[in-house]
Phi, psi and omega in degrees: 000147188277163159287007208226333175300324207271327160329290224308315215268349194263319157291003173253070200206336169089012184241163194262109202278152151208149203306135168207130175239033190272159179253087192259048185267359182324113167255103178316166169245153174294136190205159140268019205228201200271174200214160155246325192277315208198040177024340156258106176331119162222151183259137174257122174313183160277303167279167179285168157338303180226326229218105167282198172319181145264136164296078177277016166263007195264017190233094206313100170259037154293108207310181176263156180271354176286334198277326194297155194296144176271083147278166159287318183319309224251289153330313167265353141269359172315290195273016181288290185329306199279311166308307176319299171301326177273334165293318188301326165299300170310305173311303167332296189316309192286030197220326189259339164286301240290321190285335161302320204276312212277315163306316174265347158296308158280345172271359167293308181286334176277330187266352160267344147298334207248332187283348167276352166077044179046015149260116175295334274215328208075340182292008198049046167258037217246151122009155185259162164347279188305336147293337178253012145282320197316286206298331182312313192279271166027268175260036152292284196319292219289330169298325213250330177256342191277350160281340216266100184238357163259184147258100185193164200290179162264163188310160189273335190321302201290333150318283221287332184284333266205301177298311192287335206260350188268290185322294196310334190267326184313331220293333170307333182293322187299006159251359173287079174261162189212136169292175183200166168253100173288343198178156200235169199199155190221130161263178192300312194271018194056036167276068179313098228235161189233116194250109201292123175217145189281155186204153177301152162288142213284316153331277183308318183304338186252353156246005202271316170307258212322335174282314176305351197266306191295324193285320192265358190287337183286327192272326144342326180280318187297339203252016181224057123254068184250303187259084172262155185251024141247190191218166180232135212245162172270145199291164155102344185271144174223107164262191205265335181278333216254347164305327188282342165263022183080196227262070173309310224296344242231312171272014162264087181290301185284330167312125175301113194312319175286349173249098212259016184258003176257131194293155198249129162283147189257166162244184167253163166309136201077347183078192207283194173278154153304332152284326170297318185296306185290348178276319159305339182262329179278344171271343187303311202312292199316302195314307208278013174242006164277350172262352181245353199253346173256346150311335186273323172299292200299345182283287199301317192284316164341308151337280188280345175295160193259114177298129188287129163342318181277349184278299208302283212303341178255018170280121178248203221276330145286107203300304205301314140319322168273000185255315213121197172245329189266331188293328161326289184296331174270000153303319162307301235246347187268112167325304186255091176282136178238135180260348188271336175304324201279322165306303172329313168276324174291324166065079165263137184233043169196166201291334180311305179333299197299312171303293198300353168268342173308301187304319208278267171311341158311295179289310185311318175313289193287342167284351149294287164340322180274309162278003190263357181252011212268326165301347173258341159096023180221149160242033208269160171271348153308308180308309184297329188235020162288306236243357214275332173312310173308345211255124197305111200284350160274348231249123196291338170295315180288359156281329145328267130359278217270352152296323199265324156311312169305325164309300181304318195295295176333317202268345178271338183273339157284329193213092206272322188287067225231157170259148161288135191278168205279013176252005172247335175291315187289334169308294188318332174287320185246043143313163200212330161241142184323323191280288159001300184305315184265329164309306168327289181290335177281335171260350153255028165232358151277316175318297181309327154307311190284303183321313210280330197270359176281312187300289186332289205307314181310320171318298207287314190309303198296341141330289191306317180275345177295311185300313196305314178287320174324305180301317150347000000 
């Protein structure tokens, strides 16, 4: 596929790119707190999930005995030749079960750690299903992705794993089915019966293709970075490649001084071609509308999961204790409430800030919510959101709720790159359902992919364009 294919196919996702030069390589640890690179924390194995290496030795490049010469010579060796080939033949054979056998022996264990739910012991204290397919993709993304900090393609191993060991976690959803009534049928006595046929649940049919759309258009960007006309130097290193473009290190500005293990791109003097360029800017576009359309599936899944009982319980009892005083009060007091003026006056100047102010308005929401609902004698978050239709659309708590809602959206919309807030981990932690789980985690380490290859591409321009004004 051309390069000029993966817009076309990216542009039918309806979003609009837009610029991020932020730098996202970080690979989280298992948390119950924020995340950076793919926002929700995990912990990763070294090895993959379900699948070990590939052999690629395995296979007999022994001419054929028909191309050998018709001599007598060769003739009266002929059955030497031929027991010879066939032991040789043999030896293959026993070397590709041994190697079959040694595969499928890891893949029996890997895949009985995941249906035990990570207790080894049997007793069923492991984890429920959906979280331990959630962390199997997880940590599938961090074997296979969690090295990969330039732009370029990836390995075939890690390709050929990344495909074969995902179609298996994927392979569930084809059994998450949902009825329907296809079609009415009239008996003899007029009876009318309605004949019911299964389909994927209506969740997955509408996201899983798109997400699988989304998987290869990413590994496609990666896979049109073969001949390039920059390079990547390790930070802190000065090699004989990392020299030709002079003192680079005085134009990497926007990197963050602590992360001194992400490779620095070099240019040549004067910087890349106007082809190169133009070619950088057109996989950015693609990757940042692969990045706001799998941020929206995931938003989206986010959504329908069910706040657990134990997040409504730790709420407190107040909006106003969990917002401030000052944030309070211009909620209160403003006829025409604006969210964007209330960040603006807050001036926050860094993302913790921002999450925590995220964490912040987030309970304050539901717990408003929770009191205009305080009159049905239950506060479960099933009830609360039974009830919320019923509800008196003046009533200053839901005005509240719907301010504070509007403050988040605004702070997420100001700060895309944001970690999930402990109200979105804890859904993921205590889900239950399977489908929900992998839709959830497959759009979000896609999401971390498409950022981090928008963060590369922003690297190498902002390289290209500094040296070039330097040459200036």
């Amino acid at each position: 596929m051309d390069s000029s294919s993966n817009c076309d196919d990216s542009s039918d996702l309806g979003y609009q790119p837009s610029p991020s030069s932020f730098d996202q390589t970080e690979t989280p640890g298992f948390s119950t707190t924020s995340g950076d690179s793919f926002l929700f924390r995990r912990t990763y194995s070294e090895t993959s999930t379900v699948s070990g290496p590939i052999d690629d030795n395995s296979y007999s490049c022994e001419p054929s005995p028909s191309h050998w010469p018709a001599n007598k010579s060769a003739t009266r060796n002929q059955p030497v030749l031929g027991r010879l080939g066939m032991k040789q033949r043999m030896h293959i054979v026993d070397d590709q079960e041994t190697v079959d056998s040694a595969e499928l022996e890891m893949m029996k264990e890997r895949f009985s750690k995941l249906l035990l739910g990570e207790d080894m012991s049997g007793s069923g204290k492991g984890v429920c299903t959906a979280v331990t397919i959630s962390n199997a993709i997880t940590n599938l993304y961090a074997t296979v992705f969690g090295q990969t900090l330039r732009l370029e393609p990836l390995q075939p191993e890690k390709k050929a794993m990344w495909k074969r060991e995902m179609d298996c976690l994927l392979s569930v959803c084809d059994y998450i089915l949902e009825f329907f009534p296809a079609k009415s049928q009239n008996l003899k006595d007029g009876t009318a019966l309605e004949v019911m046929e299964s389909r994927p649940r209506s969740d997955i049919y509408i996201n899983l293709p798109a997400l699988r759309k989304l998987d290869a258009l990413l590994i496609e960007i990666l896979d049109s970075f073969q001949d390039n006309e920059f390079w990547y130097a390790e930070q802190g290193s000065m090699s004989s490649n990392s020299t030709r473009s002079g003192s680079f290190r005085r134009v990497i500005v926007q990197r963050k001084e602590e992360k001194w293990w992400v490779p620095v791109p070099c240019v040549p003097p004067g910087g890349i071609s106007e082809k190169s360029r133009k070619h950088l800017r057109h996989k950015r576009d693609c990757a940042n509308q692969i990045h706001k359309a799998a941020m929206a599936i995931n938003s989206s899944i986010l959504a329908e999961m069910d706040i657990p009982d134990t997040y409504m319980a730790s709420l407190p009892k107040s909006g106003k204790v969990s917002l401030g005083d000052i944030i309070y009060r211009y909620m209160c007091t403003t006829d025409k409430f604006s969210p964007d003026n209330v960040l603006n006056c807050l001036n926050l100047a860094s993302e913790h800030e921002a999450l925590e102010l995220a964490d912040r308005v987030e309970a304050s929401m539901y717990t408003w919510r929770r009191k205009a609902c305080m009159s049905h004698s239950k506060s479960s978050w099933g009830m609360v959101k039974e009830f919320m239709s019923d509800l008196d659309r003046t009533d200053k708590n839901h005005v509240l709720a719907e301010r504070a809602e509007s403050l988040l959206f605004c702070l997420k919309q100001r700060y895309p790159e944001l970690s999930q807030t402990s109200l979105d981990t804890c859904k993921i932690q205590y889900n239950r359902d399977v489908g929900q789980a992998i839709l959830e985690s497959y759009s979000r380490v896609l999401e971390g992919l498409a950022f981090n290859l928008v963060a590369w591409i922003e690297d190498v321009l902002f390289v290209d364009k500094s040296v070039r004004n330097q040459d200036e």
